[in-house]
Backbone as JSON Lines, residues from 0, in Angstrom:
{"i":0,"aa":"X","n":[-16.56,13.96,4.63],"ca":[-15.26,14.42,4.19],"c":[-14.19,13.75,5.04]}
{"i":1,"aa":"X","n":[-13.53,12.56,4.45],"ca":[-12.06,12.18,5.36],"c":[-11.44,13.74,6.19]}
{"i":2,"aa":"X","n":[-10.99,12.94,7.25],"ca":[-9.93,13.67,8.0],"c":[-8.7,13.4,7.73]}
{"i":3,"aa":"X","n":[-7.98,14.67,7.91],"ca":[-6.44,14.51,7.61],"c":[-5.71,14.66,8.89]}
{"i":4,"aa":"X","n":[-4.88,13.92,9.18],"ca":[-4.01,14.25,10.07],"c":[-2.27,14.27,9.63]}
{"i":5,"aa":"X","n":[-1.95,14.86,10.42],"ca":[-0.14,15.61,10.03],"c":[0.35,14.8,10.72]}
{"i":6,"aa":"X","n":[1.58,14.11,10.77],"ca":[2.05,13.12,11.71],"c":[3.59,13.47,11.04]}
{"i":7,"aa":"X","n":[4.44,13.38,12.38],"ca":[5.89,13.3,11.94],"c":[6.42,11.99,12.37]}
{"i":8,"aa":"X","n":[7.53,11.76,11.33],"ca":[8.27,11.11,11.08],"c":[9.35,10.97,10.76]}
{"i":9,"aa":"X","n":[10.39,10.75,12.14],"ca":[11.43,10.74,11.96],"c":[12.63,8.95,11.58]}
{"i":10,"aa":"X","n":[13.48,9.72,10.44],"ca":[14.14,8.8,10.01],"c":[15.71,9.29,10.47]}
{"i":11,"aa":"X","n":[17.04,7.96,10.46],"ca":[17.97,8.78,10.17],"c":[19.05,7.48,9.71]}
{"i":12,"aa":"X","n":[20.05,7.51,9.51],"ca":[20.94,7.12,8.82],"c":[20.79,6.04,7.69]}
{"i":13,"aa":"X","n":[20.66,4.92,7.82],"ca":[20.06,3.86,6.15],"c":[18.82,4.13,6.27]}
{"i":14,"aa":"X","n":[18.17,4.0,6.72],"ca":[16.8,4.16,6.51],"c":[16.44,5.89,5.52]}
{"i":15,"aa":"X","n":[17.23,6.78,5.95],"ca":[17.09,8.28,5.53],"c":[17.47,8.16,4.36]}
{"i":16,"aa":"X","n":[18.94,7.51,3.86],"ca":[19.44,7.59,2.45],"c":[18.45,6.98,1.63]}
{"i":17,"aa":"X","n":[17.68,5.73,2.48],"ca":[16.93,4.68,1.65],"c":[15.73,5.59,0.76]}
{"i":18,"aa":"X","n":[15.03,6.5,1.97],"ca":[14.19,7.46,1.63],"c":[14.46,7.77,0.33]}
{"i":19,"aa":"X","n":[15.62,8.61,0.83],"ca":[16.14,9.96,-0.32],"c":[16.46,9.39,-1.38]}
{"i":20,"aa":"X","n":[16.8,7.98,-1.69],"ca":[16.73,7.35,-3.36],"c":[15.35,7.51,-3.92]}
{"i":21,"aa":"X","n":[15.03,7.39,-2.98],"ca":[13.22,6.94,-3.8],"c":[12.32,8.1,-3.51]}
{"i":22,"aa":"X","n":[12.8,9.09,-3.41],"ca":[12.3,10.59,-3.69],"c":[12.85,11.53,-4.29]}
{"i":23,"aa":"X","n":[12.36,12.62,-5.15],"ca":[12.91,13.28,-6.19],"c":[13.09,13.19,-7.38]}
{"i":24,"aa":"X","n":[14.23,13.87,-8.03],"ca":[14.0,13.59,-9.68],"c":[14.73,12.0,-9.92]}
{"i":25,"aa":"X","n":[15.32,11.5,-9.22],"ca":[15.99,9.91,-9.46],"c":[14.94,9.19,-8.69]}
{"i":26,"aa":"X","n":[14.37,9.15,-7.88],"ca":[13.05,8.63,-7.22],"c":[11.45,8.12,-7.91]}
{"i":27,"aa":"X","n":[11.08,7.39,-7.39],"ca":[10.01,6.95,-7.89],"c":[8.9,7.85,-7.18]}
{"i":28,"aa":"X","n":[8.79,8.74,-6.27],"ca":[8.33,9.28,-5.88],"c":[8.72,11.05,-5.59]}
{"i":29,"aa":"X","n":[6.98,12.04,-6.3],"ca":[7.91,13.47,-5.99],"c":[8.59,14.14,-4.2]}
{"i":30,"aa":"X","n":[7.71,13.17,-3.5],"ca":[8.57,13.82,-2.27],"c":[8.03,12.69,-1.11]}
{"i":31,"aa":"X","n":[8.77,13.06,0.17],"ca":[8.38,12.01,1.72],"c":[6.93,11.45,1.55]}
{"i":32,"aa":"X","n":[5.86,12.59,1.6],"ca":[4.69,12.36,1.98],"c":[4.23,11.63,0.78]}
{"i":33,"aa":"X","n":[4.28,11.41,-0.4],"ca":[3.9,10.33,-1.18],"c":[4.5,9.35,-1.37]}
{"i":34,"aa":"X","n":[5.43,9.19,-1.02],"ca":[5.88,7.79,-0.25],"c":[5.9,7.31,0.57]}
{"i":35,"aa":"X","n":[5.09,7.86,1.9],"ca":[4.85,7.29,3.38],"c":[3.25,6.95,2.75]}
{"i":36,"aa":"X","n":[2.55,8.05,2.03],"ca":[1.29,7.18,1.68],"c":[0.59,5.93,1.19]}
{"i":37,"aa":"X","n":[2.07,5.92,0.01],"ca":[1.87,4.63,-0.9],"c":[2.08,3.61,0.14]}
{"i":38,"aa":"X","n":[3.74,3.09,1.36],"ca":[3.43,2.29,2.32],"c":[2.64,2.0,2.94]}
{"i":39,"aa":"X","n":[1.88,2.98,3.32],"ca":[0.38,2.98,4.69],"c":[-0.3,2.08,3.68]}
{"i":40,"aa":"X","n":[-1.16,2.93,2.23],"ca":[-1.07,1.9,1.59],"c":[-1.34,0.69,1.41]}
{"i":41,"aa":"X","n":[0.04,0.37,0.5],"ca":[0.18,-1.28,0.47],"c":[-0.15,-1.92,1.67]}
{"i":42,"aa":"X","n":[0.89,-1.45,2.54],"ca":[0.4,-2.49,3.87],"c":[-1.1,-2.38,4.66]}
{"i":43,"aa":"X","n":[-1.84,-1.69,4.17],"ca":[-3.63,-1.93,4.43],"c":[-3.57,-2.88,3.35]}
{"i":44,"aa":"X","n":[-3.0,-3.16,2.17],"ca":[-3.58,-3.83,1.66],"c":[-3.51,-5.04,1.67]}
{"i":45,"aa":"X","n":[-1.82,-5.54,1.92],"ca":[-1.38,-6.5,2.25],"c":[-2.07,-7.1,3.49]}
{"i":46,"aa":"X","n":[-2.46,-6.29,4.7],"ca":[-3.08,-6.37,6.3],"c":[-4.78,-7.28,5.25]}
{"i":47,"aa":"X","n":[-5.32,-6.38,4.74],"ca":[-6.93,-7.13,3.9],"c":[-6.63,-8.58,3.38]}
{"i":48,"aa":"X","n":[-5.42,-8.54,2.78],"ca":[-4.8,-9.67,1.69],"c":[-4.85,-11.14,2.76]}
{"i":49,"aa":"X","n":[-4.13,-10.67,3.68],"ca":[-4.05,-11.58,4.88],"c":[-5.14,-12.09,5.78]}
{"i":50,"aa":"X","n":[-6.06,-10.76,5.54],"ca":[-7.66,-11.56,6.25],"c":[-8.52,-12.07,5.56]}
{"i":51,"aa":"X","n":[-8.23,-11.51,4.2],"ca":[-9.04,-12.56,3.52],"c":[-8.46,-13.94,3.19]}
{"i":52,"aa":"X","n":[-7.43,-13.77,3.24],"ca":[-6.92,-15.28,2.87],"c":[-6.84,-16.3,4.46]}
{"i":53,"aa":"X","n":[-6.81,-15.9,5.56],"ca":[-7.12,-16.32,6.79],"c":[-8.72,-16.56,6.72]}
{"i":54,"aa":"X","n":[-9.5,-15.64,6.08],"ca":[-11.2,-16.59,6.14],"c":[-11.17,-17.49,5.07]}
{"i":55,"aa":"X","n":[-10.39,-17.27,3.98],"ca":[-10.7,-18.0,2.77],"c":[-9.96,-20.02,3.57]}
{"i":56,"aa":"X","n":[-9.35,-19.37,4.37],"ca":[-8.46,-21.18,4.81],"c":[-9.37,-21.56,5.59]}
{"i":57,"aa":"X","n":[-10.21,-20.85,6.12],"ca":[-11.2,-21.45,7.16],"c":[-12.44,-21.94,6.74]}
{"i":58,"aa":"X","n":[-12.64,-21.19,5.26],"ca":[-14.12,-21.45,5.19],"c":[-13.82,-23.02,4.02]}
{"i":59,"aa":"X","n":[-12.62,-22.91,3.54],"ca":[-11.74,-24.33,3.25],"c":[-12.28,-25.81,4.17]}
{"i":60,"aa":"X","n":[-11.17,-25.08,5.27],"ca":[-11.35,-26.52,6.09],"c":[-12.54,-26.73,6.46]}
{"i":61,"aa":"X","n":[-13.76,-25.97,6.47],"ca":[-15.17,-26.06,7.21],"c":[-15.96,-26.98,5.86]}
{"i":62,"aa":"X","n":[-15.67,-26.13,4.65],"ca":[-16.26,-27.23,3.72],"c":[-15.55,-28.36,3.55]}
{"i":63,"aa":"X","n":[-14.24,-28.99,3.72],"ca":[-13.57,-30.16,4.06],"c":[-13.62,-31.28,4.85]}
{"i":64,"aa":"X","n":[-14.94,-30.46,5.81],"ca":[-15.03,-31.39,6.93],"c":[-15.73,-32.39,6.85]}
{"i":65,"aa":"X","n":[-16.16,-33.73,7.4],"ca":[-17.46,-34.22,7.31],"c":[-18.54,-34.08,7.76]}
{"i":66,"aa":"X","n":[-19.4,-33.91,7.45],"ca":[-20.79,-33.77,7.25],"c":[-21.09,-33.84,9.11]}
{"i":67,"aa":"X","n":[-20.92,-35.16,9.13],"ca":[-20.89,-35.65,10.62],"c":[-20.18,-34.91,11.49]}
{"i":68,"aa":"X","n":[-19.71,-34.25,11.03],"ca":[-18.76,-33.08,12.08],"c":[-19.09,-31.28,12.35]}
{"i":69,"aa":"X","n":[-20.34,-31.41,11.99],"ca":[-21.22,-30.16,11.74],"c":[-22.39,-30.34,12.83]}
{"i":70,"aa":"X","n":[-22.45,-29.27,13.63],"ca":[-23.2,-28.9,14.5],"c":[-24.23,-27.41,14.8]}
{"i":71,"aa":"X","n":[-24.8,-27.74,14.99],"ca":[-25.76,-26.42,15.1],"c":[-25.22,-25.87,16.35]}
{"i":72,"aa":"X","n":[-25.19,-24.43,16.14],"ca":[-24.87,-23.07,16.55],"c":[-25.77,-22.07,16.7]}
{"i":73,"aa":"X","n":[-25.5,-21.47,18.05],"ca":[-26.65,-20.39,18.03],"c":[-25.31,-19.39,18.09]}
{"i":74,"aa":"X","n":[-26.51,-18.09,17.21],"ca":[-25.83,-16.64,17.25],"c":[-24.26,-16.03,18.51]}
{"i":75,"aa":"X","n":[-25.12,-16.35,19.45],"ca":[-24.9,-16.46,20.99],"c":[-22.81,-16.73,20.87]}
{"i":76,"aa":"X","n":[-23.44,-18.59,20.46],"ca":[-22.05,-19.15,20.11],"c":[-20.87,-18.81,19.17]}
{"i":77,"aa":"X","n":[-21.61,-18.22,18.19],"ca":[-20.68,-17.89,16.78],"c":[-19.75,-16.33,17.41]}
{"i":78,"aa":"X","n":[-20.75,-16.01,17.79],"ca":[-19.87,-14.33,18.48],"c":[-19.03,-14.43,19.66]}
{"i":79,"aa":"X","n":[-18.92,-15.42,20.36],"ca":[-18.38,-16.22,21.68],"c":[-17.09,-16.52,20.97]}
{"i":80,"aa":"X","n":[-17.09,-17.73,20.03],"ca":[-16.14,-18.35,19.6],"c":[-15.25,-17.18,19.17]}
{"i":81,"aa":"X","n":[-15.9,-16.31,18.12],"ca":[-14.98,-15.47,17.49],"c":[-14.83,-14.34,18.41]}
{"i":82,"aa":"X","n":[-15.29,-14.21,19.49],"ca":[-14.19,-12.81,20.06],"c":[-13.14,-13.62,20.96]}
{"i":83,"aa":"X","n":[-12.87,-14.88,21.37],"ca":[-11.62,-15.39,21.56],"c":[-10.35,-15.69,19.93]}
{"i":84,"aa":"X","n":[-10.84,-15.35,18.82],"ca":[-9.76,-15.84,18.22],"c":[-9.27,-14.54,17.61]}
């Protein structure tokens, strides 16, 4: 069963009006908390969007490379390399 947690969030002057357009009956949203959700949200999704497209450029240039430029790797190395980047 997910956990929920309550978190406050304070807004105030453009940012507050910005809110209050986009909540209620003129709003695209019925109130705060479903519109702080939908952001969290997008931006996980956008945050995924960005790592996959950061492996997708890598696994690019790796098949781009030449042949001759490919080296054997142990386990060891691959987990080395990647906890510096």
């Amino acid at each position: 069963m997910p956990r929920t947690t309550t978190m406050t969030v304070r807004v105030s002057g453009a940012l507050s009006e910005f809110v209050a357009t986009n909540v209620g009956a003129d709003g695209s949203y019925e109130n705060v908390s479903e519109y702080i959700r939908d952001l969290i949200r997008r931006d996980k999704e956008r945050s995924e969007r960005e790592a996959f497209n950061r492996l997708k450029a890598e696994l690019n240039r790796a098949f781009a490379a030449p042949e001759e430029s490919y080296r054997p790797l142990t386990a060891a190395e691959v987990i080395a390399r990647n906890r510096q980047a």
